[in-house]
C-alpha positions as CSV (number, residue, x, y, z in Angstrom):
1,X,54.0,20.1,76.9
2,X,53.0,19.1,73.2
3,X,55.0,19.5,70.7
4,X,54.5,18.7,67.3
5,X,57.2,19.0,64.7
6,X,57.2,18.9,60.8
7,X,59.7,18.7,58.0
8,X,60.6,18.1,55.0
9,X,59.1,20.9,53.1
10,X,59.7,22.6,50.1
11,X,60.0,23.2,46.3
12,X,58.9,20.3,43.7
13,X,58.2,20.7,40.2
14,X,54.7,19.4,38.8
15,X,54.6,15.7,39.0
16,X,57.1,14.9,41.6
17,X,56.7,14.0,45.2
18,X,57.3,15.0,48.6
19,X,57.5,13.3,52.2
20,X,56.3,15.2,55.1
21,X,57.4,14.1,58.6
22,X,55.9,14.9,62.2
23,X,57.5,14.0,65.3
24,X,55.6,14.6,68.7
25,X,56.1,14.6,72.1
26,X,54.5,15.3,75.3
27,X,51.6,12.8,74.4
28,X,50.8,9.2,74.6
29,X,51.5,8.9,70.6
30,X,50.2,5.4,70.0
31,X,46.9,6.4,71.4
32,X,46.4,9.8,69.6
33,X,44.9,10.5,65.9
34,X,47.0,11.7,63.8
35,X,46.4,14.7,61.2
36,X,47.9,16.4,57.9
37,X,46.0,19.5,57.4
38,X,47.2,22.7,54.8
39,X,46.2,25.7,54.1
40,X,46.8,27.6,50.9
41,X,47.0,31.6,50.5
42,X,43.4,33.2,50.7
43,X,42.1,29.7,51.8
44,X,40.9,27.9,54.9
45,X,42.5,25.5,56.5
46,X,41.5,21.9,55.3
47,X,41.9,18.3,56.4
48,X,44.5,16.5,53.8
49,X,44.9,12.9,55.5
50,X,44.0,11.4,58.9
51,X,44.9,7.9,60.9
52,X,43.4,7.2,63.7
53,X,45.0,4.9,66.4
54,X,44.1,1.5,65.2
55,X,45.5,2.6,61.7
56,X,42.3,4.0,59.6
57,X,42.6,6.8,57.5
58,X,40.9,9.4,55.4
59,X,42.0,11.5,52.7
60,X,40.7,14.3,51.1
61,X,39.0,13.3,47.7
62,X,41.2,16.1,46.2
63,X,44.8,13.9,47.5
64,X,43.5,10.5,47.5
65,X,45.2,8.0,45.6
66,X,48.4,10.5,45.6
67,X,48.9,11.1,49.5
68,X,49.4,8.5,52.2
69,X,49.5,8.7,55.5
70,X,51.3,6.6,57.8
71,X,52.2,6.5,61.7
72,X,55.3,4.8,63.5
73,X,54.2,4.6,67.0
74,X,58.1,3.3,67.9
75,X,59.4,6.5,66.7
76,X,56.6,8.8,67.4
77,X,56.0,10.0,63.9
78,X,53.8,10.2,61.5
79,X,54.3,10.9,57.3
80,X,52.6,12.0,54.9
81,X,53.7,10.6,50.9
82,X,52.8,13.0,48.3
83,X,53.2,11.6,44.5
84,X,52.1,13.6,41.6
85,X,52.4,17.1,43.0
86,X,50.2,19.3,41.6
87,X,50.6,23.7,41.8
88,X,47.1,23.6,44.2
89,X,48.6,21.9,46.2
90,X,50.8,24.9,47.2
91,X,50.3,25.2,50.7
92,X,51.5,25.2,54.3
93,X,51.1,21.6,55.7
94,X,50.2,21.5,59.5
95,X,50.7,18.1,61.8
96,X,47.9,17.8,63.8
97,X,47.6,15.7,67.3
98,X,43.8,14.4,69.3
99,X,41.4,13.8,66.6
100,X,39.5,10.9,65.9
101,X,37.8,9.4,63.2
102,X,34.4,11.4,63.6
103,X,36.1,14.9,64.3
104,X,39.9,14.6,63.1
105,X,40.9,17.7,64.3
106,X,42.2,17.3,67.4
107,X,43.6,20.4,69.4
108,X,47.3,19.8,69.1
109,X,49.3,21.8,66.0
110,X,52.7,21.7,64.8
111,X,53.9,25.0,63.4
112,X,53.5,24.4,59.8
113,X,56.1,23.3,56.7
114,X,55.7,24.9,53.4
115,X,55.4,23.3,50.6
116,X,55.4,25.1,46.9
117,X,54.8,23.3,43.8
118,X,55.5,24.7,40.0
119,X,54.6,23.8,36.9
């Protein structure tokens, strides 16, 4: 059974940073792409970082050079670094598990941390 598990949620003001962390199980971790995803209030869901198994990664042009991603295949997680918070990026942030580079959403979803930003 997968299972996919976030923290480190929560309230930041404007400007300040976050780390999200995802452990898994039930899968072969170091050979599974790796996924941030969020979705906001009224919104769809939407990709926010990805790195694939040999360590490449893609960012949303709306979080890139303020988000990073990064896996530790030793300890079966992967983060997600979030500097200069901004309020739209008020959302609930989802660890995702399966994708690759061409489709990163793989089928595999943790159960969601919130995260709220104020200005």
């Amino acid at each position: 059974q997968v299972q996919l598990v976030e923290s480190g949620g929560g309230l930041v003001q404007a400007g300040g940073s976050l780390r999200l962390s995802c452990a898994g199980s039930g899968i072969i971790f170091s050979s599974t792409g790796m996924g941030w995803y969020r979705q906001a209030p009224g919104k769809q869901r939407e990709l926010v970082a990805f790195i694939s198994v040999g360590g490449f990664t893609l960012y949303a042009d709306s979080v890139k050079d303020r988000f990073t991603i990064f896996r530790n295949n030793a300890q079966k997680t992967v983060s997600l670094r979030m500097n200069s918070l901004k309020p739209e990026d008020t959302a609930i942030y989802y660890c995702n598990a399966g994708g690759t580079l061409r489709t990163p959403a793989g089928q595999y979803w943790g159960q969601g941390t919130p995260v709220t930003v104020y200005s």
